[in-house]
N, C-alpha and C positions, 0 to 999 in steps of 0.2 A: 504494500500500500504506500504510495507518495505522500509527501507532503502537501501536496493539492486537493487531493482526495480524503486527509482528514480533516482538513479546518470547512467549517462551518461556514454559511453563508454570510452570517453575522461577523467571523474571524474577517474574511474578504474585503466585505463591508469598511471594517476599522481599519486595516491595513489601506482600504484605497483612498479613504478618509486624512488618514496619519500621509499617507505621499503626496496628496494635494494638498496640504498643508505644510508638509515641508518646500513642495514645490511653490509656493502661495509666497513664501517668507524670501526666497531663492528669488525670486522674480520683483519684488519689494527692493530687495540688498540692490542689486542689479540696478535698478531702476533710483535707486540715491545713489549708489555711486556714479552713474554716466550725468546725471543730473549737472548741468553747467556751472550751477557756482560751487557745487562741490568738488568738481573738476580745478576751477580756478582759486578753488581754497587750498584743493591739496600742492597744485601750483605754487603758489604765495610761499606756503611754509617749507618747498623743498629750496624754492630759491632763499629762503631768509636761512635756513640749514646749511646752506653755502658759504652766507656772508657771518653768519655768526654761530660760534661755539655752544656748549650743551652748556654753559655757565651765562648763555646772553651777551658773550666780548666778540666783538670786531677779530675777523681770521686776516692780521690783515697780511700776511705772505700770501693769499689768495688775490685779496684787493691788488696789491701789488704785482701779482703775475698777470688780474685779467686787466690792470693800468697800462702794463709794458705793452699788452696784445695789442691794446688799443691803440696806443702810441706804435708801433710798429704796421702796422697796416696803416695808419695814416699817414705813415713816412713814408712806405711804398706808394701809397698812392699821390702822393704830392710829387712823388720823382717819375711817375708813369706820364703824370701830366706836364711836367715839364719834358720830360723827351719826347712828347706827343707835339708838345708846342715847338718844339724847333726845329721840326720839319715843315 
């Protein structure tokens, strides 16, 4: 005898019950997390997780690497345009 063949209509019943309920909550979650500002929340806090340490201080050898990138791509691009301009 299977296991399908002993539970009761009633067992079925609860079990299909108990699935669309977990399925229920599973589609809820799903449905706040794609949700936009929670999107741009979790956003926010990965970027402020960058700029600042688990104590709330300024990383600032971060600050200073993404200052140098900054500065370093503007300086190529300020010599692109002048080798551009002198032809």
């Amino acid at each position: 005898m299977s296991d399908t063949q002993a539970r009761s209509p009633e067992q079925i019943e609860a079990d299909i019950a108990a699935t669309r309920a977990r399925l229920a909550s599973t589609v809820d979650e799903l449905v706040d997390r794609a949700h936009p500002k929670n999107v741009a929340k979790r956003q926010v806090e990965q970027a402020k997780a960058q700029v600042f340490d688990e104590r709330g201080e300024l990383r600032t050898q971060k600050l200073v690497a993404v200052g140098a990138a900054v500065v370093g791509v503007v300086g190529v691009l300020v010599m692109i345009r002048k080798l551009v301009g002198r032809r």
